[in-house]
C-alpha positions in Angstrom: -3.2 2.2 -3.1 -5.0 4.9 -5.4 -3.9 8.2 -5.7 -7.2 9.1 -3.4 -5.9 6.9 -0.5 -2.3 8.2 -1.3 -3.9 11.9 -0.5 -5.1 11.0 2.6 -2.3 10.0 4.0 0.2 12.4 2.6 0.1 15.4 0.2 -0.9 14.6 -3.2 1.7 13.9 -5.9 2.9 16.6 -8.3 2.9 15.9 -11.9 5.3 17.5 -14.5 5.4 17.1 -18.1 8.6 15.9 -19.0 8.5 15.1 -22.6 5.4 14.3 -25.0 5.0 10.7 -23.6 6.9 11.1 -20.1 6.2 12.7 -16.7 7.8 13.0 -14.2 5.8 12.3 -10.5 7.2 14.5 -7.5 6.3 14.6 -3.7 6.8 18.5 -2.2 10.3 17.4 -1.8 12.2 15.2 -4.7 11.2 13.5 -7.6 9.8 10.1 -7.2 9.8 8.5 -10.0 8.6 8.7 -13.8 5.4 7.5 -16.0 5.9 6.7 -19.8 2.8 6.1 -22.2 4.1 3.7 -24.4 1.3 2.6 -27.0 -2.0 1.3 -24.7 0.8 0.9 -21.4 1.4 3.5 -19.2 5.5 1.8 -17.4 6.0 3.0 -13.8 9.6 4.0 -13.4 11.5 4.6 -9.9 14.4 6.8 -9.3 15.0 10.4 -9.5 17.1 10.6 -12.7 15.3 9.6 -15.2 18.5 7.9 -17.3 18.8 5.9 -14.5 14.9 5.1 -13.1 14.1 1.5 -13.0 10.8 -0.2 -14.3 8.7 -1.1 -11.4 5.6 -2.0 -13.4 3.1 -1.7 -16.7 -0.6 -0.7 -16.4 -3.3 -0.1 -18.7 -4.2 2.8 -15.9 -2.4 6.0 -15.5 -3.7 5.9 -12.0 -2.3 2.6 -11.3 1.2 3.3 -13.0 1.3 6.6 -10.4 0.3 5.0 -7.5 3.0 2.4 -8.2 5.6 4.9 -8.4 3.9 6.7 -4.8 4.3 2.7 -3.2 7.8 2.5 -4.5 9.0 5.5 -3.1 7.3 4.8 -0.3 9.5 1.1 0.4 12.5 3.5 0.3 11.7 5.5 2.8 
């Protein structure tokens, strides 16, 4: 799923700048989980705390590593 299909289906994901290399990925309600650059990767995190988020994936695309994070949250719902 790409953050296009993602949009049609529900309202696009909110991103907020959490620290230089973190942000954090929010629906219009919670938080929904984290994206870290780390060197080339960009590492998907779920969770709404970011101490306690869990790696759900790595990506060489930022778009990727959201929509991970949007599928995720999704499964939890």
């Amino acid at each position: 799923m790409t953050i296009e299909s993602f949009s049609r289906h529900a309202t696009r994901p909110d991103i907020s700048l959490v620290s230089e290399d973190t942000y954090c990925v929010l629906s219009p309600e919670e938080t929904m989980g984290f994206v870290a650059k780390v060197g080339n990767l960009f590492v998907a995190h779920s969770g709404t705390d970011l101490a306690h988020a869990i790696e759900i994936g790595q990506s060489l695309s930022w778009d990727e590593a959201v929509s991970m994070v949007v599928r995720a949250f999704g499964t939890l719902r």
